[in-house]
C-alpha positions, 0 to 999 in steps of 0.5 A: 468469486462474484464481480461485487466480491471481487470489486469489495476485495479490490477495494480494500486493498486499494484503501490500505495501500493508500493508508500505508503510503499516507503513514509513510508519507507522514514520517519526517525524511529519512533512510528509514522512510526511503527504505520503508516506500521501496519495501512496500513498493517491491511487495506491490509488484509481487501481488 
């Protein structure tokens, strides 16, 4: 894979995990925002 190929796919991973968190973050406080971080967190270290 070339470095711009690369680079554009690092790029749209970084976006979407930044909109994942902004909608999480978006949602009142509860449980079920908690949970929803440490589900997303956990699949974050799995990649």
């Amino acid at each position: 894979m070339s470095s711009i190929a690369q680079f554009r796919k690092d790029m749209k991973r970084a976006m979407t995990r930044r909109r994942l968190y902004a909608r999480i973050s978006a949602m009142p406080p509860s449980t079920v925002r908690e949970e929803l971080v440490a589900i997303a967190q956990r699949y974050e270290n799995e990649l």
